[in-house]
C-alpha positions as CSV (number, residue, x, y, z in Angstrom):
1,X,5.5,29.2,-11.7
2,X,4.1,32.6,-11.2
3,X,5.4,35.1,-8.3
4,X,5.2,33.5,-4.6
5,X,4.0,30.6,-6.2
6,X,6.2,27.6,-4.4
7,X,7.5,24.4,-6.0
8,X,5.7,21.3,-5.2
9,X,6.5,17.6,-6.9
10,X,3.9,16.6,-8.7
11,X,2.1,13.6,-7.3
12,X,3.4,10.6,-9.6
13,X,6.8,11.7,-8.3
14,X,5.8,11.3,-4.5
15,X,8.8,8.7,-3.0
16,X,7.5,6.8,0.4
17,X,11.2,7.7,1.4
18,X,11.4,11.2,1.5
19,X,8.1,11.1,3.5
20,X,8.7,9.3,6.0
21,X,12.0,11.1,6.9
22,X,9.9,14.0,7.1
23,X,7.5,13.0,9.5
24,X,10.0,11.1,11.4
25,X,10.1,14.6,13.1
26,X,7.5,15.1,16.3
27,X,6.4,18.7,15.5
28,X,6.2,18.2,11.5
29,X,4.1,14.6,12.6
30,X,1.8,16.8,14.9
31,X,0.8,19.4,12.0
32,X,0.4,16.6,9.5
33,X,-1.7,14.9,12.3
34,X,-3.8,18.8,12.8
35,X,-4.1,19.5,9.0
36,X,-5.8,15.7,8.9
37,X,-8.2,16.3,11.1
38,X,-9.7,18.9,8.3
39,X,-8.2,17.9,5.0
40,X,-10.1,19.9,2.9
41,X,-8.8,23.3,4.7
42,X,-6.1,25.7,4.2
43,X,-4.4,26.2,7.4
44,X,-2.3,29.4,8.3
45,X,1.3,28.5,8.9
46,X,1.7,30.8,11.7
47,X,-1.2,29.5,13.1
48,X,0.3,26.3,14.5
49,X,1.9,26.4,17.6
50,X,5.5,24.6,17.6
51,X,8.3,25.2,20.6
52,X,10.8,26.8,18.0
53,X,12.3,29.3,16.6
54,X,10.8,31.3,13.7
55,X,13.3,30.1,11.5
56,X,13.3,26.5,12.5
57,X,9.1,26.6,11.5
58,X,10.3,27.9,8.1
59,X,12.5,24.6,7.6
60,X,9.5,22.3,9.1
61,X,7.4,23.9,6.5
62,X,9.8,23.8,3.7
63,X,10.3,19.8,4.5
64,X,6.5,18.8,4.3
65,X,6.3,20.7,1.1
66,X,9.6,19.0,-0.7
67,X,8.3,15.6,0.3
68,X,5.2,16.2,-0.8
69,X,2.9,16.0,2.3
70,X,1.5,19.7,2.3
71,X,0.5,22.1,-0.2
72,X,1.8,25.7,0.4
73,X,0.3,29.0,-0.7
74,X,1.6,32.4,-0.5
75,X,-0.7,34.8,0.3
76,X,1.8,37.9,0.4
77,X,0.2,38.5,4.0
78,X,0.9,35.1,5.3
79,X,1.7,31.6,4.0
80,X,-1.1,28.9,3.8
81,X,-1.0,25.5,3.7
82,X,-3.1,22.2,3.2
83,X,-2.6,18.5,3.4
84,X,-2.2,16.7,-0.1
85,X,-4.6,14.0,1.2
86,X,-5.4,12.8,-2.2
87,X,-2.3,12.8,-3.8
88,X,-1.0,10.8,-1.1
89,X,-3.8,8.2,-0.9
90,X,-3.6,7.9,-4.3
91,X,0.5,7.0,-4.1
92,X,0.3,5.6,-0.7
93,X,-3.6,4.4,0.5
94,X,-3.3,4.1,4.2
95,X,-0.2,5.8,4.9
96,X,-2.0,9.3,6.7
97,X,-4.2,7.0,8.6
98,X,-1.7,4.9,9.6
99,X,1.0,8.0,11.1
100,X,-1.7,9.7,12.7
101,X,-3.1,6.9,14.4
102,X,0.4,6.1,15.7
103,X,1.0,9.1,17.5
């Protein structure tokens, strides 16, 4: 890994478990559910508006990376991130579909 690069798991390693623990959380379902709308764009963490703390965002973003449900990019002037929409159809066909239609 280079300098404010972040660790991801690589897509074979992808566990339905870990996932779904993640998005068993409202606000981390809702930016899944955003970042589907356009899965092919990078989205500006701070540009997604959550009722908490600054600190509590930072664990929300750290969670949908370790499970695997975002990609995350550190810019040095702000932190980007983007669904991993193929890597979890790939793993798990029907799973994005099938949380954002539920909400």
């Amino acid at each position: 890994m280079t300098a404010g690069e972040l660790a991801h798991p690589p897509a074979e390693e992808l566990e339905v478990g870990p996932i779904l623990l993640a998005l068993a959380d409202a606000n981390r379902r809702r930016v899944v559910a955003e970042l589907a709308e356009r899965p092919d764009e990078e989205r500006l963490c701070a540009s997604f508006e959550l009722p908490v703390s600054k600190s509590s965002r930072t664990r929300h973003w750290r969670v949908l990376r370790e499970a695997g449900l975002v990609y995350q990019r550190d810019a040095g002037n702000g932190l980007y991130m983007r669904l991993r929409k193929e890597d979890l159809d790939r793993r798990f066909p029907g799973l994005i579909q099938a949380i954002t239609a539920a909400d």
